[in-house]
MITORZA-563240 format. One line per 2 residues: number of its first residue (from 1); their letters; for each residue x, y, z of C-alpha. Coordinates in nm, 3 decimals, always signed. Each point is the difference from the previous one (the first is absolute). Layout:
BEGIN
NUM) A) X/Y/Z | ...
END
This chain:
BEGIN
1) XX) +10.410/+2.048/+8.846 | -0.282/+0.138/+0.224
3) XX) +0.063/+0.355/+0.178 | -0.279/+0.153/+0.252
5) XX) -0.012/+0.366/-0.112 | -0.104/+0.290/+0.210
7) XX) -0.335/-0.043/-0.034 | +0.006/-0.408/+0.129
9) XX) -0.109/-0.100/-0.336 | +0.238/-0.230/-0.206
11) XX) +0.168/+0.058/-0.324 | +0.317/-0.161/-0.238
13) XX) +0.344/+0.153/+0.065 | +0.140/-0.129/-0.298
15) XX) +0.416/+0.008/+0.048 | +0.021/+0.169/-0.375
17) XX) -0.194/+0.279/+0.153 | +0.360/+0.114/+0.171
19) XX) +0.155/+0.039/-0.281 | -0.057/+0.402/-0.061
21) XX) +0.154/-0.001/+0.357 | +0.300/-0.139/-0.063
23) XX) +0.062/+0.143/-0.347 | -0.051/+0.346/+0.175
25) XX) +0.290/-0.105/+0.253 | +0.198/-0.132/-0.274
27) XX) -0.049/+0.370/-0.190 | +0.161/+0.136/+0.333
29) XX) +0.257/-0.246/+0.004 | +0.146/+0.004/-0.350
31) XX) -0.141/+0.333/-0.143 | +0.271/+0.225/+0.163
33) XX) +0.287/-0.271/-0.157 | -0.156/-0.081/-0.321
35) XX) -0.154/+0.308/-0.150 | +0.083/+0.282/+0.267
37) XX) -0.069/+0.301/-0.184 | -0.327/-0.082/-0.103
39) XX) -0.058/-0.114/+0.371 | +0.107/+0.297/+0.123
41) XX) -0.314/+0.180/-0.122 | -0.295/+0.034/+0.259
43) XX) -0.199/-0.047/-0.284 | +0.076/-0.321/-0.124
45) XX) -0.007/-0.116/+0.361 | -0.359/+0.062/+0.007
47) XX) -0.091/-0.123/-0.337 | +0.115/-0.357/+0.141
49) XX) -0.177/+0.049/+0.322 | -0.288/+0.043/-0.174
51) XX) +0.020/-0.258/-0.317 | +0.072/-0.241/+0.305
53) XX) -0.237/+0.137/+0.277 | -0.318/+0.060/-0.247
55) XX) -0.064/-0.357/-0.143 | +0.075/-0.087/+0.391
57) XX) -0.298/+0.173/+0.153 | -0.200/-0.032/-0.282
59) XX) +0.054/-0.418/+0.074 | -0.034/+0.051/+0.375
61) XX) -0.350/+0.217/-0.079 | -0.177/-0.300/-0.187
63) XX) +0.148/-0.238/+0.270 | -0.235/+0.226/+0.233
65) XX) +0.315/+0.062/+0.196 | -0.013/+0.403/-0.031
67) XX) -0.005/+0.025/+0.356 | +0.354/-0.167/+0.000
69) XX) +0.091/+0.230/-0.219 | -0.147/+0.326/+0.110
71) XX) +0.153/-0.116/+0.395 | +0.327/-0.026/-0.155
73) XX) +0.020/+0.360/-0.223 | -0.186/+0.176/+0.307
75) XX) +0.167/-0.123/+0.339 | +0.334/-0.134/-0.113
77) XX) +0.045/+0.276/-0.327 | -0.096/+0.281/+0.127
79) XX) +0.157/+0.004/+0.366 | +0.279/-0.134/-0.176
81) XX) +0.084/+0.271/-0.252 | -0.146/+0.268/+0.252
83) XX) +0.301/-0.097/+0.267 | +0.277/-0.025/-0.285
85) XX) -0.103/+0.333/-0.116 | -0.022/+0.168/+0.328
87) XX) +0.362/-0.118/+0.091 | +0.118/+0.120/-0.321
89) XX) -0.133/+0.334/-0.013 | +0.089/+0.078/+0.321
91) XX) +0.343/-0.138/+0.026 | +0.021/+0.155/-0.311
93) XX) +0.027/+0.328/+0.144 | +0.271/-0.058/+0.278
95) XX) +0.344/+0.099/-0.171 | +0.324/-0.092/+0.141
97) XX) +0.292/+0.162/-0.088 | +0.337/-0.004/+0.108
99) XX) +0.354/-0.198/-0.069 | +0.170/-0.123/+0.288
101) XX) +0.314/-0.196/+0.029 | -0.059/-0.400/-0.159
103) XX) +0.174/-0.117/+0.239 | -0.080/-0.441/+0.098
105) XX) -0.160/+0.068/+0.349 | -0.222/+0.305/-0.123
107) XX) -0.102/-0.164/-0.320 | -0.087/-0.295/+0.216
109) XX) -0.238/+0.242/+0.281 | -0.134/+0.175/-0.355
111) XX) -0.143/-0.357/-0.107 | -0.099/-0.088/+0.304
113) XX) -0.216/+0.290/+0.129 | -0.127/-0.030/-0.404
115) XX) -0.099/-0.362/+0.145 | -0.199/+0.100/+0.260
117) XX) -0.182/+0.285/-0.180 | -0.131/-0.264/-0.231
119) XX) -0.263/-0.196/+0.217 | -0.157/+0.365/+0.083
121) XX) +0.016/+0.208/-0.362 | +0.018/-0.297/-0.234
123) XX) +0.331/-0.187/-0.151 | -0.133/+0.239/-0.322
125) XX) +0.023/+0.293/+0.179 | +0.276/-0.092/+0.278
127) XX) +0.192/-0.024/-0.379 | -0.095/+0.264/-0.165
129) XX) +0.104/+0.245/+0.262 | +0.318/-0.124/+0.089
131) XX) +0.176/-0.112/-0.346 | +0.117/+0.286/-0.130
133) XX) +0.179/+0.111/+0.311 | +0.171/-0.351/+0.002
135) XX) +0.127/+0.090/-0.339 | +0.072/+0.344/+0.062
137) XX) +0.200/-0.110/+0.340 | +0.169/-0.242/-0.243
139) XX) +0.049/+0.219/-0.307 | +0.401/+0.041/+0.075
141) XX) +0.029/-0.393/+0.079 | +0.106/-0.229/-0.267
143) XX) -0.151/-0.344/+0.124 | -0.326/+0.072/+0.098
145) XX) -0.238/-0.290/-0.169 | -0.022/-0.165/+0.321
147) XX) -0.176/+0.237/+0.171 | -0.261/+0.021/-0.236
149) XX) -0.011/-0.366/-0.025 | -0.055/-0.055/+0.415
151) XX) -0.199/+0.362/-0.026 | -0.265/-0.224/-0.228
153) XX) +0.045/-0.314/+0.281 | -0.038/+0.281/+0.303
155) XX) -0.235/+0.262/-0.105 | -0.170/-0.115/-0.282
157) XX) -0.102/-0.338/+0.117 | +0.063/-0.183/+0.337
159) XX) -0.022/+0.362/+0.228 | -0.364/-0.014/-0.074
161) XX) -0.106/-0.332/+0.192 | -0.154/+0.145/+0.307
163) XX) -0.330/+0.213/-0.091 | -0.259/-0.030/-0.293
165) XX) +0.170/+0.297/-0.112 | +0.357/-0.120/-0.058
167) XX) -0.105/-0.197/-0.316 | -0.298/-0.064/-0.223
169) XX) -0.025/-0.388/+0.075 | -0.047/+0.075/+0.361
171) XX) -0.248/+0.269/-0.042 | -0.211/-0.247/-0.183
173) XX) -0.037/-0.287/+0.245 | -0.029/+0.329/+0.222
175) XX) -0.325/+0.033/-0.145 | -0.121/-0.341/+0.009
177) XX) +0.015/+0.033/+0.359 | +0.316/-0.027/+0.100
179) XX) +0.053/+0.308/+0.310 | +0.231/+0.279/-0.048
181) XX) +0.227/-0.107/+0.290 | -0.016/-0.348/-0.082
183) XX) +0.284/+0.012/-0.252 | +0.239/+0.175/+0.307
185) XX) +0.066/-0.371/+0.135 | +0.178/-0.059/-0.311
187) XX) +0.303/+0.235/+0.173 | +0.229/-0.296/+0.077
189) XX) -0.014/-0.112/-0.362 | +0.008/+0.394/-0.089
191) XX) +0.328/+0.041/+0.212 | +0.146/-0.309/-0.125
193) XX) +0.025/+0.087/-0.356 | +0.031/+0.339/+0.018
195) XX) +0.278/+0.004/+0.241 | +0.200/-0.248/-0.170
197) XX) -0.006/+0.137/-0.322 | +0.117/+0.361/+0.151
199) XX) +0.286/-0.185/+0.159 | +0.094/-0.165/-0.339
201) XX) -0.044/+0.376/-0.173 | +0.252/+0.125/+0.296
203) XX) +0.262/-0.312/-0.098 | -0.058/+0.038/-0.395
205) XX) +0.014/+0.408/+0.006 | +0.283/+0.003/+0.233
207) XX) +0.203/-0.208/-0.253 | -0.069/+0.242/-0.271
209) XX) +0.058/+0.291/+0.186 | +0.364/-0.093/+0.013
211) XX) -0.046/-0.070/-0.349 | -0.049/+0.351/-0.089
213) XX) +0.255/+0.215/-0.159 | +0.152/+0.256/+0.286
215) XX) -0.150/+0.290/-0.215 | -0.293/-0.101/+0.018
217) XX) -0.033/-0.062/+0.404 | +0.175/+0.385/-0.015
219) XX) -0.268/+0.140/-0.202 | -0.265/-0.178/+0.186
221) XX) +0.147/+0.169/+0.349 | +0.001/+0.361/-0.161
223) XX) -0.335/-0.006/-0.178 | -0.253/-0.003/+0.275
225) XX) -0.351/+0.125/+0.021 | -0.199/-0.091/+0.301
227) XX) -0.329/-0.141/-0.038 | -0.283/+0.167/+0.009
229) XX) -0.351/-0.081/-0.009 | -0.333/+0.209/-0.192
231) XX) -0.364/-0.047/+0.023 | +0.019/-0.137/+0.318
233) XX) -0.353/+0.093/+0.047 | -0.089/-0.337/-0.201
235) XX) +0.111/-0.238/+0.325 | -0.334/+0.124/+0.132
237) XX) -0.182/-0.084/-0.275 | +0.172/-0.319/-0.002
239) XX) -0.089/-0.069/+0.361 | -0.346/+0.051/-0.128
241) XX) +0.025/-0.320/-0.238 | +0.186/-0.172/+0.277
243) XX) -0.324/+0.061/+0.186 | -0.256/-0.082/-0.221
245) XX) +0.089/-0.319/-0.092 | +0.066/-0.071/+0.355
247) XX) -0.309/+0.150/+0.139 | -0.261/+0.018/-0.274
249) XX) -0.127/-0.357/-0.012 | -0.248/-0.219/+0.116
251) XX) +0.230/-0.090/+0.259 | -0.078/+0.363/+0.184
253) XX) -0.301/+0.095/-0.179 | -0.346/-0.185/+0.073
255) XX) -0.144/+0.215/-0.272 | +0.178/-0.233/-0.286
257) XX) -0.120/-0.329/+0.136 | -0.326/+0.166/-0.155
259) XX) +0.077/+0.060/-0.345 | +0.345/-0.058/-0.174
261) XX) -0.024/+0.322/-0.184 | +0.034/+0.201/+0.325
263) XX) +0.373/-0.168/-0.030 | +0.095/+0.250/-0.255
265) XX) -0.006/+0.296/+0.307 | +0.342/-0.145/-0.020
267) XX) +0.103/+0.044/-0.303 | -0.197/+0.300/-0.015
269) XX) +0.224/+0.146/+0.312 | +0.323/-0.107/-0.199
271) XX) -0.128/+0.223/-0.287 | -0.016/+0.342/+0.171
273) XX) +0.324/-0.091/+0.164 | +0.103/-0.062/-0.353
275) XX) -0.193/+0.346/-0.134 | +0.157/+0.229/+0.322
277) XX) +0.355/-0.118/-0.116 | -0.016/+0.071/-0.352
279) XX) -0.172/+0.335/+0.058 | +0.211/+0.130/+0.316
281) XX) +0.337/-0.168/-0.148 | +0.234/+0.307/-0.245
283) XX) +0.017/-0.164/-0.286 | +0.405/+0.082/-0.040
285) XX) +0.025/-0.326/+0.262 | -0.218/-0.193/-0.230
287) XX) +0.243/+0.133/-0.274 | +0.311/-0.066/+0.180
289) XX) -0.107/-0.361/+0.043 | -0.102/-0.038/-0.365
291) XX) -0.312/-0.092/+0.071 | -0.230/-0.081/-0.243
293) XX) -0.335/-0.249/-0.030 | +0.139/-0.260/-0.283
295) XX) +0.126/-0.260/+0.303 | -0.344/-0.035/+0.209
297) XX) -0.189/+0.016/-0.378 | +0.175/-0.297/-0.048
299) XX) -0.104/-0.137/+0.304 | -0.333/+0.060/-0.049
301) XX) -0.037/-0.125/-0.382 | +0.184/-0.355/+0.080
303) XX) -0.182/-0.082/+0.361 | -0.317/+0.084/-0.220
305) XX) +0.097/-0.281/-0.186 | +0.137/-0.201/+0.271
307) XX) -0.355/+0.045/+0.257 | -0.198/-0.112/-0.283
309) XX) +0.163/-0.268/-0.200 | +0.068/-0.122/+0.349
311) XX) -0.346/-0.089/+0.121 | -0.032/-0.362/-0.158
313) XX) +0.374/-0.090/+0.106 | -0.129/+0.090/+0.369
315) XX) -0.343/-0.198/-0.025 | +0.213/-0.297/-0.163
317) XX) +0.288/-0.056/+0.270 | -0.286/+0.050/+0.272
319) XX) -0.143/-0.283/-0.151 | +0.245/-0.206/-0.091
321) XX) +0.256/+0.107/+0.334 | +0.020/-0.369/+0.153
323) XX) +0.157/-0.123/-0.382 | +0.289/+0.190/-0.008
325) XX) +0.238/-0.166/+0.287 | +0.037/+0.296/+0.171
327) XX) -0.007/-0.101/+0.341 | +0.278/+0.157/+0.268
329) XX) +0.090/+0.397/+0.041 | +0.336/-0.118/-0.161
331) XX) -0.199/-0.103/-0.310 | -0.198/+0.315/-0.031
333) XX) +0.286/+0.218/+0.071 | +0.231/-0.139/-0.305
335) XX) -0.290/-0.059/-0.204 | -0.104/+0.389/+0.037
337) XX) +0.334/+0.137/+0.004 | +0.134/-0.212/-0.323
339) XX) -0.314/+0.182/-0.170 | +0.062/+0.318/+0.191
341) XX) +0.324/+0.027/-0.146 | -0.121/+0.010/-0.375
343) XX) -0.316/+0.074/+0.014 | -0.179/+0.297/+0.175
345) XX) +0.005/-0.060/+0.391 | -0.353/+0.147/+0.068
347) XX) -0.205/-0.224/-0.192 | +0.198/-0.258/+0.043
349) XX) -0.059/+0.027/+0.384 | -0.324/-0.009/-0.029
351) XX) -0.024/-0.271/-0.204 | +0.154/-0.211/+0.231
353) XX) -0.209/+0.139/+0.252 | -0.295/-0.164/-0.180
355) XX) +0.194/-0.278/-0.002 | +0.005/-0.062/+0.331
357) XX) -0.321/+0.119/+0.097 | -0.181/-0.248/-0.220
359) XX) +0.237/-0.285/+0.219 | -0.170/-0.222/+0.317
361) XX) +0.147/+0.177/+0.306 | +0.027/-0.103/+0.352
363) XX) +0.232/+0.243/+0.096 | -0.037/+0.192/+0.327
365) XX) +0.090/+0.328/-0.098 | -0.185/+0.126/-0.288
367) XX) +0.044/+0.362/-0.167 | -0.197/+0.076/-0.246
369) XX) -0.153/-0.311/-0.030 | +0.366/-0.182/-0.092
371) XX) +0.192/-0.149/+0.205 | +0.252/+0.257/+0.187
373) XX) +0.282/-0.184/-0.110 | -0.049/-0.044/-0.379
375) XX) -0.130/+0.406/+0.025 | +0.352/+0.047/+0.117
377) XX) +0.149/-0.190/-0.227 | -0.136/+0.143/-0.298
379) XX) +0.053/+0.366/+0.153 | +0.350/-0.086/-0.028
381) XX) +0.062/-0.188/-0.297 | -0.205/+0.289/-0.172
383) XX) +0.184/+0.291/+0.185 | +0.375/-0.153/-0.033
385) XX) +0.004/-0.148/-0.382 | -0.109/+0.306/-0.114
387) XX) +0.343/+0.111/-0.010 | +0.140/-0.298/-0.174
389) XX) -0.010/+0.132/-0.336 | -0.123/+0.357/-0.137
391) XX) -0.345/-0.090/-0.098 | -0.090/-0.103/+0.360
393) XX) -0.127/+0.292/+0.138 | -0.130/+0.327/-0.137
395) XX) +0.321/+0.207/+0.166 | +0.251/-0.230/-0.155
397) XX) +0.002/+0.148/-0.363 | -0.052/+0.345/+0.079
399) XX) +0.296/-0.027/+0.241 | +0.182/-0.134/-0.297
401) XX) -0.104/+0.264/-0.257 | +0.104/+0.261/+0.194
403) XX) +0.361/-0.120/+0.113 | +0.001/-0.064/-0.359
405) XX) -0.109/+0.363/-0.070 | +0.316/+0.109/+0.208
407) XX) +0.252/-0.185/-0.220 | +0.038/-0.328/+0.262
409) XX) +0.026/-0.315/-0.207 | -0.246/-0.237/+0.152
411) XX) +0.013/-0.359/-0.036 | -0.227/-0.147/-0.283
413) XX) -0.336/-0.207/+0.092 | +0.241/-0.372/+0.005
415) XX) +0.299/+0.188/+0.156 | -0.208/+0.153/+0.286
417) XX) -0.102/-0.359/+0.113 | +0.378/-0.119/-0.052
419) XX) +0.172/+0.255/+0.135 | -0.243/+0.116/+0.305
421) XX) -0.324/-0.208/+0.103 | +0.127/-0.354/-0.093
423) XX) +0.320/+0.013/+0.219 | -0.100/+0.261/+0.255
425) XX) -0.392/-0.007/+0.088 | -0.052/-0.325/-0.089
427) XX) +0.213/-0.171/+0.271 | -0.135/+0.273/+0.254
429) XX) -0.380/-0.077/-0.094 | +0.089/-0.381/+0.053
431) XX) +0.161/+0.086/+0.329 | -0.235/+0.158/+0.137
433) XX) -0.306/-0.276/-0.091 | +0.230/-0.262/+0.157
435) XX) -0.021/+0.221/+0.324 | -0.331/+0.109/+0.011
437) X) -0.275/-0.142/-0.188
END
C-alpha cells in the first residue's frame, strides 16, 4: 500500500495504522451506553484522546509524515474548535424566556424558525437556545416526547444543511475548499426534509393535542408569559462569525495565497467577536441559560483525539479510494450516512471526502477537487443521519440530557431508532435520494 505524502515522497500506510481511529470512534459510540458515568468526566475523555492520539503522532513522526500531522492539528483543529467555541459562547449569552400557549400550529412555527436559525448559529447553538423554551411552552402538556424527538430531527440536525456553520461536517469540507455559499444549492434537499418532517410534527402533535386531558389545555390557556428575548447584543457578534468565515479566506484575501498562517486572521476575528461577547454580555443571561464550559471541553478533548488518530485513516482511503466500490452519489450518500448515524458525522464526512478525492474523476463540475455530486452526497448523508440515533451529532445528547433534566422520559438509545428515526426519517431520507441525487 503506497501513499504520496505531502511532501511527494512515498511511505507504507499500513491498514493496522487506523486502528487508534476507530477505537477512538468506538469510545464515542459505546462509552456513553456502557460505562456512562465514567464517560461523563472531561477528564477521562482526554486521557483516551491522548493514550490513542500520542502513540499516533509519535508513528506518523518516524514515518516523516509530521507535516500531515501538524496540517491536520493546525488548519482543520484549530479553526475547528475556534468556530464551535465562538458559536457557543456567544449563543450562550442570548436568553429566551417566555411560555406561550403549546398549541400544534405554534409548536410547529417554534421548530421551524429553530430550523432555519441552525444553518446561521450552528445546530449546537440553534439548540441550545431554543430547548428550554420548548419545554417550558410544554411544561403543562402531558404528551410532549415528540417534540423533542422532531426538535432533535429539525434543529439539531437537518436545519443546519445550508452554510459551513449549520454543522461541523460541513464546516470541514468548508475548509478544504469548499465556498461558503456553495452549500446554499443544497436548499431543495434542505426544504425537502425539513418541510416534511414539520408537516409530520403538525399531524403527530395534533393527534396528541386532543389527547390531552381538558385541564391541562385549560391551564395551558391561563398560564401565559410572552416571550422575550436578552442579550440581544450577541446577534451582532454573531453576524461577525457569519462574516468571517464568509469573508476571511483566501477566496477574498490575496494576502493568504502567500502564507497559510495569515488564514488564522480568521479565526483570529472570530476570537474578539468571541472576547466582546463574553465581556459586554451580564452574566445573569449566562446564568439564566445555565451556561457553563463542560459541553465545548468535551468537544475539544474528543476532536483532539479524533484530528489526530485520524491522520493515517485519511492518508489510507486516499490511497486505497478506487478499492472500496464506492462509485455513484447514491453509494456515498448511504455509505456516509449509515456511518453518520453511529458514528460522529464530522469525521466521518471527511473521511469519505478522502475517499473520493483519492477516486479517477472525469466529472465536469468539480468542488473542492471532488466531484460536485458525491460532495453533495456526502453533505447530506453526513448532515441528515446525524439525527438517526443520539450519538450522531454533538446536539443530540445534550438535547436529551436536558429534557431529561426536566422530568420528560426520553426514549432509550434502541427505542429512539424504533420509535423515531427508523419509521419516520428513514423513509423521508430515502425519499428524498430517490428524487434528487
Amino acid at each position: 500500500m503506497i501513499l504520496l505524502n505531502s511532501t511527494s515522497g512515498v511511505t507504507e500506510m499500513p491498514l493496522w495504522a487506523i486502528t487508534p481511529f476507530v477505537l477512538m470512534l468506538a469510545m464515542i459510540a459505546i462509552g456513553p451506553l456502557l460505562f456512562l458515568h465514567w464517560w461523563e468526566e472531561n477528564k477521562n475523555k482526554l486521557i483516551v484522546s491522548l493514550v490513542l492520539g500520542v502513540p499516533t503522532a509519535i508513528y506518523l513522526i518516524s514515518q516523516h509524515l509530521t507535516h500531515a500531522l501538524m496540517h491536520q492539528l493546525l488548519f482543520d483543529y484549530i479553526p475547528f474548535i475556534v468556530l464551535l467555541g465562538s458559536l457557543f459562547v456567544i449563543t450562550g449569552g442570548i436568553h429566551l424566556k417566555g411560555d406561550i400557549e403549546a398549541k400544534p400550529w405554534i409548536n410547529t412555527v417554534f421548530l421551524a424558525i429553530g430550523t432555519i436559525l441552525a444553518s446561521f448559529m450552528g445546530t449546537t447553538g440553534a439548540a441550545m437556545l431554543l430547548i428550554r423554551p420548548v419545554i417550558k411552552t410544554h411544561s403543562e402538556r402531558k404528551f410532549k416526547v415528540h417534540t423533542i424527538l422532531f426538535f432533535i430531527a429539525t434543529v439539531a440536525n437537518a436545519g443546519g444543511l445550508l452554510t459551513p456553520l449549520g454543522d461541523p461536517p460541513l464546516f470541514l469540507l468548508y475548509l478544504r475548499g469548499a465556498e461558503f455559499t456553495w452549500f446554499l444549492h443544497m436548499l431543495p434537499e434542505w426544504a425537502f426534509v425539513n418541510v416534511l418532517l414539520l408537516l409530520i410534527y403538525f399531524v403527530v402533535d395534533s393527534y396528541f393535542y386532543k389527547k390531552e386531558p381538558l385541564e391541562n389545555i385549560r391551564f395551558d390557556k391561563e398560564n401565559i408569559t410572552p416571550l422575550k428575548l436578552k442579550g440581544n447584543l450577541n446577534f451582532l457578534w454573531l453576524a461577525g462569525i457569519v462574516g468571517s468565515v464568509a469573508f476571511l479566506n483566501d477566496q477574498y484575501l490575496n494576502f493568504v495565497h502567500e502564507n497559510y498562517y495569515f488564514g488564522f486572521v480568521r479565526e483570529g476575528a472570530m476570537l474578539a467577536f468571541t472576547g466582546l461577547s463574553l465581556l459586554l454580555t451580564p452574566k445573569i443571561l449566562r446564568k439564566a441559560n445555565k451556561f457553563t464550559w463542560v459541553p465545548i471541553t468535551e468537544v475539544a478533548f474528543l476532536f483532539l483525539g479524533i484530528f489526530t488518530t485520524m491522520v493515517p485513516a485519511l492518508l489510507y482511503l486516499s490511497a486505497n479510494a478506487e478499492s472500496f466500490g464506492l462509485t455513484t452519489a447514491t453509494h456515498f450518500f448511504y455509505a456516509t450516512g449509515s456511518l453518520s448515524a453511529f458514528l460522529d458525522n464530522a469525521p466521518t464526512a471527511v473521511s469519505f471526502y478522502e475517499l473520493a478525492k483519492g477516486m479517477h474523476s472525469t466529472a465536469e463540475v468539480m468542488v473542492a477537487g471532488v466531484p460536485e455530486m458525491l460532495l453533495t452526497a456526502i453533505s447530506l448523508g453526513s448532515v441528515f443521519f446525524g439525527a438517526m440515533t443520539y450519538i450522531g451529532n454533538g446536539p443530540n445528547f445534550m438535547v436529551k440530557a436536558i429534557a431529561e433534566e426536566n422530568k420528560i422520559e426520553m426514549p432509550s438509545f434502541f427505542g429512539y431508532m424504533i420509535k423515531f428515526s427508523l419509521i419516520v426519517l428513514l423513509p423521508i431520507y430515502i425519499l428524498m435520494q430517490l428524487i434528487f441525487i
